[in-house]
C-alpha positions as CSV (number, residue, x, y, z in Angstrom):
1,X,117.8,85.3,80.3
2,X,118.1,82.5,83.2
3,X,117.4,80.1,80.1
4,X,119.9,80.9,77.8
5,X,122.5,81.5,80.3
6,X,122.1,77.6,81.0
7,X,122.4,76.8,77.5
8,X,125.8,75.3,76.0
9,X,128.2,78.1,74.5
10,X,127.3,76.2,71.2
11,X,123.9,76.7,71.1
12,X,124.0,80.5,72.4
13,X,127.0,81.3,69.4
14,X,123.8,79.4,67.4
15,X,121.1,81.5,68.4
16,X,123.2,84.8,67.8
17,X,124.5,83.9,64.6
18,X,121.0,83.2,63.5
19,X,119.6,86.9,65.5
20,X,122.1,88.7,63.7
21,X,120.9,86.7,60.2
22,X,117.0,87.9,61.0
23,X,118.3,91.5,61.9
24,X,120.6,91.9,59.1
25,X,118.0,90.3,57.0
26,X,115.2,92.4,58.0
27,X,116.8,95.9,58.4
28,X,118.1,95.0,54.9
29,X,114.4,94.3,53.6
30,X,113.3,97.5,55.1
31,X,115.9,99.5,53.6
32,X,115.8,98.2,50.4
33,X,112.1,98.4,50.6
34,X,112.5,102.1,51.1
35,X,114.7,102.8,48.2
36,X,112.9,100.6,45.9
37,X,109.7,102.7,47.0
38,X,111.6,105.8,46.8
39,X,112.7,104.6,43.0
40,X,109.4,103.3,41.6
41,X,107.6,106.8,43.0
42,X,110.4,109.1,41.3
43,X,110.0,106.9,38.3
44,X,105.8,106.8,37.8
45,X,106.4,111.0,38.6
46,X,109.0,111.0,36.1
47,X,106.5,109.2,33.5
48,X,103.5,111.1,34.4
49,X,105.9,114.2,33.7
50,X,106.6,112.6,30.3
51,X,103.3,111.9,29.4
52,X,101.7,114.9,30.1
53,X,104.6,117.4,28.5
54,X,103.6,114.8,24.9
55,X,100.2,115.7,25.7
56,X,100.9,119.2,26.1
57,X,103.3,119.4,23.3
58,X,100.3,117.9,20.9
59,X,98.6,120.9,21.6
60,X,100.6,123.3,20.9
61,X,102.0,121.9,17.8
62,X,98.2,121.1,16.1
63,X,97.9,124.8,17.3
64,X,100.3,126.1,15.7
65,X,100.2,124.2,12.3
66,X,97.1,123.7,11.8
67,X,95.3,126.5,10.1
68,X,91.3,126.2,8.7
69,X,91.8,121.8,8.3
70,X,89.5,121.9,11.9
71,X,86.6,123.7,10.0
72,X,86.0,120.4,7.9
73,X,87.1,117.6,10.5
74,X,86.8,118.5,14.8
75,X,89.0,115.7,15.2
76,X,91.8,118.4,14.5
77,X,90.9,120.7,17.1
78,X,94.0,121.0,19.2
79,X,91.9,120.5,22.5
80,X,90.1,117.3,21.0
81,X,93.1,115.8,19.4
82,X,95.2,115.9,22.7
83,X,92.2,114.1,24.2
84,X,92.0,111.4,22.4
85,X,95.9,111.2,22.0
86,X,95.3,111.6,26.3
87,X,92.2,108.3,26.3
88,X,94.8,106.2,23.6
89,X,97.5,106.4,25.9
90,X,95.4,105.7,29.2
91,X,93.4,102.8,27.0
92,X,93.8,99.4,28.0
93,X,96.4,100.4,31.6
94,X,95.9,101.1,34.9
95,X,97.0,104.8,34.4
96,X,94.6,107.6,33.7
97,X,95.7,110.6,31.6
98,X,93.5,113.3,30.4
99,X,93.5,117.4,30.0
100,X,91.0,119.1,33.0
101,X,90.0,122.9,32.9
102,X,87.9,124.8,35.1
103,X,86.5,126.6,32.2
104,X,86.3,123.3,30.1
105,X,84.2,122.7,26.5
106,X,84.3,119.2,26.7
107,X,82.6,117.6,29.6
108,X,84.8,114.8,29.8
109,X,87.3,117.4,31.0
110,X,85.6,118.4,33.9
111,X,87.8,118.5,36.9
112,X,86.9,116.1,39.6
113,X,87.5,117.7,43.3
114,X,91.2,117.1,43.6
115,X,92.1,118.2,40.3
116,X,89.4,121.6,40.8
117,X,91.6,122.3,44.0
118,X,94.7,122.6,42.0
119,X,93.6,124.4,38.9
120,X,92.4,127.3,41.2
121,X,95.6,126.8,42.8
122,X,97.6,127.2,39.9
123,X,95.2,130.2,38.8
124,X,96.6,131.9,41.5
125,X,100.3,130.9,40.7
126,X,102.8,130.6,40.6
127,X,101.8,127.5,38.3
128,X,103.8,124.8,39.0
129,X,103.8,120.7,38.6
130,X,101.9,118.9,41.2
131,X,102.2,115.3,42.4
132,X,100.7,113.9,45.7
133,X,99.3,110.6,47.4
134,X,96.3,110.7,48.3
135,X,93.5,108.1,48.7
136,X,90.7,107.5,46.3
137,X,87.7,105.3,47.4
138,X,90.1,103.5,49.9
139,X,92.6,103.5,47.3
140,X,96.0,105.2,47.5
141,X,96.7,106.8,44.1
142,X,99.4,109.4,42.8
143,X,98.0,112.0,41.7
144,X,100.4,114.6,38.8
145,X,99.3,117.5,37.5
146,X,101.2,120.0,35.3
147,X,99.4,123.1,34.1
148,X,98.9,124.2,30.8
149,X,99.4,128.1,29.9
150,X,97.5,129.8,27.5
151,X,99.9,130.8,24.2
152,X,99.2,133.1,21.6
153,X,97.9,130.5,19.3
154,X,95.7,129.3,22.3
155,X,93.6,132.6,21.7
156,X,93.1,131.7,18.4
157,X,89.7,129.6,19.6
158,X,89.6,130.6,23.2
159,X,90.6,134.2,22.9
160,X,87.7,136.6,22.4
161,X,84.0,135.1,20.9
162,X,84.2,138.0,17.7
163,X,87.6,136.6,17.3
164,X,87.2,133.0,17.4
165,X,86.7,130.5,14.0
166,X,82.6,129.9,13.0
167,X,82.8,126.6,13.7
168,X,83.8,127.4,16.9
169,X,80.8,130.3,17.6
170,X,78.6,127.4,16.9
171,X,79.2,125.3,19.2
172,X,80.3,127.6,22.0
173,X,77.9,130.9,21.8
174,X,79.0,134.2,23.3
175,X,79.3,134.4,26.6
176,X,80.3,130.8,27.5
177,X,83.0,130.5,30.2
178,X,85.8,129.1,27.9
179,X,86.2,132.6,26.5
180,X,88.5,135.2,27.2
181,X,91.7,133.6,27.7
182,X,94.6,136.0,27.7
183,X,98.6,134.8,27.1
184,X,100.5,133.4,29.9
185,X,97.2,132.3,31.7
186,X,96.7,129.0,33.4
187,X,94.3,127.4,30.6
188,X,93.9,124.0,32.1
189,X,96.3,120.8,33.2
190,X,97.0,117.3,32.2
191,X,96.4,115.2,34.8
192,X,97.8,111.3,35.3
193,X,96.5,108.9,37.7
194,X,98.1,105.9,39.2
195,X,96.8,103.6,41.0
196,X,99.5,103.0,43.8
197,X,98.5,99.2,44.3
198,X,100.3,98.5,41.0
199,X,103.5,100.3,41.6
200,X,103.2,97.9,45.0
201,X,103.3,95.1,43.3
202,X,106.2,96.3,41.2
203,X,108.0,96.9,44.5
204,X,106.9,93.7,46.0
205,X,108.9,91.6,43.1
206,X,111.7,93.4,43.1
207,X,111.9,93.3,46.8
208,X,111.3,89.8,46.7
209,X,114.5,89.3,44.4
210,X,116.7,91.4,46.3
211,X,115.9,89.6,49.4
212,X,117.0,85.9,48.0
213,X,120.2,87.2,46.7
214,X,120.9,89.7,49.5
215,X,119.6,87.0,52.3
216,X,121.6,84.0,50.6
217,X,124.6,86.3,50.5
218,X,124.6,87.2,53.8
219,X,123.5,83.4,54.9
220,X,126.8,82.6,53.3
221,X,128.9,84.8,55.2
222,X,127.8,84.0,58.6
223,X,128.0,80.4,57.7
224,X,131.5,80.9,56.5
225,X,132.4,83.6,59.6
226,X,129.8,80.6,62.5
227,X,132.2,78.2,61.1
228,X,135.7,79.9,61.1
229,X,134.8,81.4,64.2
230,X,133.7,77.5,65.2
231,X,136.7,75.8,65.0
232,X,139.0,78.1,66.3
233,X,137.4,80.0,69.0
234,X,134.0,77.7,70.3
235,X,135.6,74.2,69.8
236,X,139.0,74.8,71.7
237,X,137.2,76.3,74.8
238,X,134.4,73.4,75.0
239,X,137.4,70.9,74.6
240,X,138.8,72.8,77.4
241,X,135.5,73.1,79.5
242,X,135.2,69.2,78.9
243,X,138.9,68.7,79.8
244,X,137.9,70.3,83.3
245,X,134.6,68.8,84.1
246,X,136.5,65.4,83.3
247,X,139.4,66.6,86.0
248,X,136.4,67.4,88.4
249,X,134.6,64.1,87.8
250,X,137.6,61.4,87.5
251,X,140.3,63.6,90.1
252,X,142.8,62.6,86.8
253,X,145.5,64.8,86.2
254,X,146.0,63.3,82.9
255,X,144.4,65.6,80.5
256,X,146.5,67.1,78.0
257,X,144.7,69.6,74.9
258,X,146.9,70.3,71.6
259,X,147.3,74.1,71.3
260,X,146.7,74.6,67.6
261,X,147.4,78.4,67.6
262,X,149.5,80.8,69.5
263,X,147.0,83.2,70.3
264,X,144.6,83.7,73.3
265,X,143.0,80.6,72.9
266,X,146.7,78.8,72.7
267,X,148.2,80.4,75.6
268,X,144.6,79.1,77.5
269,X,145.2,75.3,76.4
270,X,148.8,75.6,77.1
271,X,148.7,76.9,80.6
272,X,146.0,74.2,81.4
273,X,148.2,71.7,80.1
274,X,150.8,73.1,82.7
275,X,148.8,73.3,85.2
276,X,147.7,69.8,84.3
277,X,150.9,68.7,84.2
278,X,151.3,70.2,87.9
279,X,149.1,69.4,89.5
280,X,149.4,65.5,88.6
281,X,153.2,65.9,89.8
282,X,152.1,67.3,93.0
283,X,149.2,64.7,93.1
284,X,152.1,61.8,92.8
285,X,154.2,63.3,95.4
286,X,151.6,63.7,97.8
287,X,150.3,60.2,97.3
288,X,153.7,58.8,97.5
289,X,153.9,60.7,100.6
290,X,150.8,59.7,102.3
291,X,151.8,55.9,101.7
292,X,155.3,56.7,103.2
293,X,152.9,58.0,105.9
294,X,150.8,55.0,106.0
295,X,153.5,52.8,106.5
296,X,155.0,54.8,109.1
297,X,152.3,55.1,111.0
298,X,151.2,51.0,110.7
299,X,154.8,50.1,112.0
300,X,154.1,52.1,115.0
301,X,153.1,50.2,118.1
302,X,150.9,53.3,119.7
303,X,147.3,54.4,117.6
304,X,147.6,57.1,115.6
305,X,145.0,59.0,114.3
306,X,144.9,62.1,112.1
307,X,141.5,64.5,112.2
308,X,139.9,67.6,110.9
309,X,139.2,70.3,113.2
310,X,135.6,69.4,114.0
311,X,136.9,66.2,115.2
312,X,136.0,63.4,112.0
313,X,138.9,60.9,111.8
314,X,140.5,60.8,108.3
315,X,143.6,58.3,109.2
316,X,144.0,55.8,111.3
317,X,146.7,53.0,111.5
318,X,145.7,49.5,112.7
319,X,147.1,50.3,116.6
320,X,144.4,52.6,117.2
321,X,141.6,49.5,115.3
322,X,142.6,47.8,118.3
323,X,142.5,51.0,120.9
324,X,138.8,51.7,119.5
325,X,137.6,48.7,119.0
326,X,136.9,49.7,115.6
327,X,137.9,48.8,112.2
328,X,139.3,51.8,109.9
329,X,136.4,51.8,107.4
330,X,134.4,52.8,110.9
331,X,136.5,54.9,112.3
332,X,136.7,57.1,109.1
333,X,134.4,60.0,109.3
334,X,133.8,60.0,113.5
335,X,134.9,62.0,116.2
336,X,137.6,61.6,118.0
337,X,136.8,63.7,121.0
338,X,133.6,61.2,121.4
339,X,135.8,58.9,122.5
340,X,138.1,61.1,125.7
341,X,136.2,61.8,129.0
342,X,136.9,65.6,128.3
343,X,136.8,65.6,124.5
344,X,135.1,69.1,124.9
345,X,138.3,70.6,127.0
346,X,140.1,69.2,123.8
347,X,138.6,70.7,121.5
348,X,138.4,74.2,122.7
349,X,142.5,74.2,123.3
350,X,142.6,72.8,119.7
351,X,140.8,75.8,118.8
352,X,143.0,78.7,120.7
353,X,146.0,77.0,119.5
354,X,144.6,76.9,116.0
355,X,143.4,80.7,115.8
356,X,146.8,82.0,116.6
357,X,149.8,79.1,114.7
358,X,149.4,77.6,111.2
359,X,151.1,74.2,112.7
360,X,152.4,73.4,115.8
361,X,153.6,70.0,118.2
362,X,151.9,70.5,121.3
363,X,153.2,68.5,124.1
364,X,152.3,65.5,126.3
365,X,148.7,65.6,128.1
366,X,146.9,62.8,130.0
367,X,143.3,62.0,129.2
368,X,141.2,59.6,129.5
369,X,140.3,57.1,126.7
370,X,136.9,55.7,126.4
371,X,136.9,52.7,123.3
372,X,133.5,52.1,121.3
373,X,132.4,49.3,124.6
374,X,133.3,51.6,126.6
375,X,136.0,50.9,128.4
376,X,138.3,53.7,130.2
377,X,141.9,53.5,129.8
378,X,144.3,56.3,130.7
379,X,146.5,57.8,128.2
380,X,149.1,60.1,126.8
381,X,148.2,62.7,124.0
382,X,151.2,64.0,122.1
383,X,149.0,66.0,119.4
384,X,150.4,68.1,116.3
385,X,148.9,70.5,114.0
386,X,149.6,71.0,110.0
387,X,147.9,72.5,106.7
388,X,146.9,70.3,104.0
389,X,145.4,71.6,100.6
390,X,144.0,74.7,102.7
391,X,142.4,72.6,105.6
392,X,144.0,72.4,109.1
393,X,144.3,68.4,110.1
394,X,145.3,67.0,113.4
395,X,147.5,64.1,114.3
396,X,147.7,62.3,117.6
397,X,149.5,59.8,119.0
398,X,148.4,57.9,121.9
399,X,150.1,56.1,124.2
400,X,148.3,54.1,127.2
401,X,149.4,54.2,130.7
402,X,146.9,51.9,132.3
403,X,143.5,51.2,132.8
404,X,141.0,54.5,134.3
């Protein structure tokens, strides 16, 4: 925090502009993520769905049209026909689709664990579509299984074994388990497969797509919004902030800002300029009266100094170069009690005078003056008191009466 709160206003509107891009960007690709997920799973369930109702519907039409044509060619067997139509439609893609019974006649429809666990849970009903992720050696895969119920043309081969076509008692003898069917039982299920890695992938470039557009529309707008909120909110108050460290650096009052708007910003600008315009009147009068001051005081034949209240000389007129022995560049910034026999008295009745008026003419005390050689003279003090810019400053004139 200590580091960005050092860095320049541009930078930091920088770096938020570009966090808000990321977030934006990012909660973006997670929700779109989500929905396209969302999507491509309620689409593969609605094709498994499809698929396996075509399968199912196969079936029961060879079922119910065909009549003795299966005697002369198996491939017309309801069952067989819808497995093959089942491996044609799974040939050559990812998917797998094929019929499964618990009670099968063809070993290729043998259930494998998962689909086992949902026959017997459709046996016991109600017998309902199925569809579930679940992971296959490491693999996620979506699993859909819709259940097949036995019709009346069903039992026509899987009914009872005195019942059932020759061709039929051939190959499946009394007593075999796919037998005894009775209408409105579960019979079997088509199940589809789909390996999840593909629908992914699917996700992947369409997320991929969506993100470009999405993330170069949104790049746009903050570019547009950085910039608009650029020139007329960022630039104004750096010019500004410049504008004052300038002030602070140079002591010119001469600054003046154009207000471009009336709003916040342009009532800002315009009350600097005011301010600006002032404080370089005040700065003007002051220094034309300090040199009114300055002359004064050099005409004067008795020194006159003017201090702070710890004592360091600020003015001094050429009278008191001579009363010193000093020149002014020297005597700027020293004490004046240094130089009285009891600058300490001074400066403590400086003090109580101080603590209870804001400016005051005190009147005529004798002390005694000791210059920078050290030589005592006696004087007169007549010592006054006013407020400058805040500070309380001094000023003394002294008059000598003769030497100490």
């Amino acid at each position: 925090m200590s580091i960005f709160s050092s860095l320049r206003l541009n930078a930091k509107f920088n770096i938020i502009l570009a966090s808000i891009f990321i977030a934006i960007l990012v909660s973006n690709a997670i929700d779109d993520y989500l929905r396209q997920q969302s999507l491509i799973l309620r689409d593969a369930i609605d094709y498994s769905r499809t698929m396996a109702r075509q399968i199912i519907e196969t079936r029961t039409y060879l079922s119910d049209v065909l009549k003795g044509e299966a005697r002369t060619n198996p491939a017309l067997i309801p069952q067989v026909a819808a497995t093959q139509v089942a491996l044609r439609i799974s040939k050559d893609s990812k998917f797998t689709i094929r019929q499964v019974s618990l009670r099968y006649r063809n070993p290729h429809n043998s259930p494998d664990p998962y689909e086992a666990e949902e026959l017997k849970a459709f046996a016991k009903g109600p017998a309902r579509e199925k569809h579930q992720i679940v992971r296959v050696n490491g693999q996620k895969v979506l699993r859909y299984m819709l259940p097949m119920i036995a019709e009346e043309s069903c039992l026509e081969c899987h009914g009872n074994y005195d019942s059932a076509p020759s061709y039929i008692q051939l190959r499946f003898p009394r007593g075999h388990f796919s037998y005894n069917y009775h209408v409105g039982e579960v019979i079997g299920a088509v199940s589809v497969s789909i390996p999840m890695a593909e629908l992914y992938r699917t996700i992947g470039r369409n997320l991929l797509s969506d993100i470009l557009f999405s993330g170069g529309l949104v790049f746009l707008i903050i570019i547009l919004l950085g910039s608009l909120i650029r020139r007329t909110i960022i630039s104004p108050v750096l010019r500004l902030s410049d504008s004052i460290n300038q002030v602070t650096l140079t002591g010119s009052f001469n600054q003046r800002l154009q207000a471009a708007t009336k709003d916040e910003i342009g009532q800002l600008i315009t009350a600097f300029n005011a301010m600006m315009e002032e404080m370089e009147q005040r700065t003007l009068q002051r220094q034309e009266s300090e040199e009114r001051y300055r002359n004064m005081i050099e005409m004067a034949q008795s020194a006159i100094v003017t201090f702070l209240g710890d004592g360091k000389i600020v003015i001094a007129n050429r009278a008191a170069e001579r009363l010193f022995g000093l020149p002014t560049s020297d005597l700027l910034g020293i004490s004046f009690y240094d130089f009285l026999i009891q600058g300490n008295q001074l400066r403590q009745e400086i003090d109580q005078r101080a603590a209870m008026d804001t400016a005051w003419s005190g009147e005529v005390v004798p002390y005694v003056f000791k210059d920078i050689r050290g030589h005592r003279t006696s004087v007169e003090l007549a010592l006054s008191a006013t407020l400058s810019a805040g500070h309380r400053m001094f000023t003394v004139i002294i008059r000598e009466t003769g030497d100490a």
